[in-house]
ROTOR-954284 format. One record per residue (C-alpha): residue in three letters; x, y, z. Coordinates in steps of 0.2 Angstrom, whole numbers, padded with zeros to 4 digits, always signed. Each point is the difference from the previous one (the first is absolute). Layout:
REM residues N
ALAXYZ;...
END
This chain:
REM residues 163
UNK+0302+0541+0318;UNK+0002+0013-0017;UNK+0006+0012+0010;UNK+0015-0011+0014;UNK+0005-0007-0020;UNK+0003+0019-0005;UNK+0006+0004+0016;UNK+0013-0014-0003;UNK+0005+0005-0019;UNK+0003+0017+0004;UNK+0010-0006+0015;UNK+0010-0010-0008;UNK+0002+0012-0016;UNK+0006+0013+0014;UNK+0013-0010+0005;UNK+0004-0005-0018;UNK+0003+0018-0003;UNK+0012+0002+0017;UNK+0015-0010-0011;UNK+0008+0020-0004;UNK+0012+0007+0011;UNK-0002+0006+0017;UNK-0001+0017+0005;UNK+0007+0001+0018;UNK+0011-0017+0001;UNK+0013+0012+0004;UNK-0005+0004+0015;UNK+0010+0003+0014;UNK-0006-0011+0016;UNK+0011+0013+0010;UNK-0008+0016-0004;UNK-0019-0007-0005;UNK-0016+0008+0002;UNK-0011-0013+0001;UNK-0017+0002-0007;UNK-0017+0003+0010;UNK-0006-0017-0004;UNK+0004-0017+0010;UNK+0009-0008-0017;UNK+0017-0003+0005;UNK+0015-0002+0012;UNK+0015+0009+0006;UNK+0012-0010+0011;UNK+0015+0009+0005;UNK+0015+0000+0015;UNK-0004+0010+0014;UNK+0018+0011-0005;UNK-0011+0005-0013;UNK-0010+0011+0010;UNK-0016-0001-0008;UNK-0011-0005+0014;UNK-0014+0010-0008;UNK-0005-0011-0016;UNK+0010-0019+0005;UNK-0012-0014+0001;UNK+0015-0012+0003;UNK+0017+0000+0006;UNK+0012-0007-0008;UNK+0014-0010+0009;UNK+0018+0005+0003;UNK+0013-0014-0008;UNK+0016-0004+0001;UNK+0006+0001-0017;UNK+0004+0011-0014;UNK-0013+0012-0006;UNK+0006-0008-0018;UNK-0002-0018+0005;UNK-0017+0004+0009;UNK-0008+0006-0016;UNK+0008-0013-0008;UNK-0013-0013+0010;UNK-0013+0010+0000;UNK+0001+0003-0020;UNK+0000-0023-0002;UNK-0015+0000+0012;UNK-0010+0011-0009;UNK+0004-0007-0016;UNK-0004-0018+0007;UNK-0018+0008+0003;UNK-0014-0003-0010;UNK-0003+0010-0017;UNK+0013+0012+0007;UNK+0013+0008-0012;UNK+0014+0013+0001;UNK-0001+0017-0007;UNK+0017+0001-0004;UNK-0001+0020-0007;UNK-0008+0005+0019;UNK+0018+0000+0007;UNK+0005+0015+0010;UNK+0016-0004+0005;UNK+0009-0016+0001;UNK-0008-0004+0019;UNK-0019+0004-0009;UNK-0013-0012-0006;UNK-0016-0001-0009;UNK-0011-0017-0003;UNK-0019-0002-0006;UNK-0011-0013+0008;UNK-0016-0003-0009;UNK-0015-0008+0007;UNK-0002-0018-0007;UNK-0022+0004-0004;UNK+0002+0013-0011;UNK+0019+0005+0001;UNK-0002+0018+0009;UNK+0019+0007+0003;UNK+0004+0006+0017;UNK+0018+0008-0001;UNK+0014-0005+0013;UNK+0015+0014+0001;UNK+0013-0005+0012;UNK+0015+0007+0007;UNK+0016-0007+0009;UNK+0005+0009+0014;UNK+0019+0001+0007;UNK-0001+0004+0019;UNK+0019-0002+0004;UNK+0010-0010+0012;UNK-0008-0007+0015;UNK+0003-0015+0012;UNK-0005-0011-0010;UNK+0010+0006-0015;UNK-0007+0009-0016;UNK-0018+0004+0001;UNK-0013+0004-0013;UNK-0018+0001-0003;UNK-0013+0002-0012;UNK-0013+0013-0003;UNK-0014-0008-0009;UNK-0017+0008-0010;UNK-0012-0011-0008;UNK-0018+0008-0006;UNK-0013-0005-0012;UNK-0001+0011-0016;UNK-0018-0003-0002;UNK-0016+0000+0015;UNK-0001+0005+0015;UNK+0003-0013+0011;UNK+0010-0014-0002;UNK-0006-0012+0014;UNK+0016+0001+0009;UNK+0009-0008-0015;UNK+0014+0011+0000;UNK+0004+0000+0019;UNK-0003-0020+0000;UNK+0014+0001-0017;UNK+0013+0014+0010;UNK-0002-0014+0015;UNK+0003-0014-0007;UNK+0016+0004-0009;UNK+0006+0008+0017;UNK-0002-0017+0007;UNK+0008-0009-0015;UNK+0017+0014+0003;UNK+0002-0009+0019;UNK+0003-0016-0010;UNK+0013+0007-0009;UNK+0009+0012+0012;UNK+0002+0003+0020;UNK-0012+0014+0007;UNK+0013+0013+0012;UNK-0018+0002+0006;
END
């Protein structure tokens, strides 16, 4: 029982300690190398190209690439203990959020990316390229994968899928 308390404190003094700034919230979902471990997700169109590493697809909308990430920037901040990193902006269509886990406030780091894909039947069309991961462990039980779905789900609320 010692030992699982300890566990616990040094746990929680870990995350405690994971406040500073985050080393690669600026990454680009587009051009990722995701890493050997099974800690996070990447979700992209299929114009992105990048069949090797996608665990997702995302969807094709008809909408502005601007007014997509618009949505997608009030559902993430309408998640729990999630926050904006506002200094992670690549460009005007880039975002970057942190998420941490409510027992012992881990960060995993969202980047995000609007995606203009022109004109088609439908209109404009844009997507999103989207890489969540855990800064600390080795697994993350699916949590990141479960978070980049859910918001997906949440975006066809908000906006028509083209497909």
């Amino acid at each position: 029982m010692t030992r699982l308390i300890g566990t616990l404190l040094a746990l929680m003094m870990l995350a405690a300690c994971s406040s500073g700034p985050f080393l690669d919230y600026t990454a680009d979902p587009l051009a990722v190398e995701p890493p050997g471990s099974p800690n996070w997700a990447l979700a992209l169109p299929k114009e992105a190209g990048r069949e090797d590493v996608r665990t997702q697809d995302t969807p094709v909308y008809a909408i502005s690439a601007e007014a997509l990430l618009g949505h997608f920037d009030e559902i993430a901040l309408a998640d729990d203990r999630v926050e904006a990193i506002p200094s992670a902006e690549r460009d005007a269509l880039s975002r970057a959020y942190v998420q941490r886990s409510a027992l012992f406030g881990f960060p995993d780091v969202i980047s995000v990316t609007a995606l203009e894909l022109g004109v088609g039947d439908a209109g404009t069309r844009a997507s999103l390229a989207i890489y969540s991961r855990s800064i600390y462990g080795y697994s993350d039980l699916g949590v990141n994968q479960d978070r980049v779905g859910r918001w997906i789900e949440a975006l066809d609320e908000r906006a028509d899928r083209v497909r």
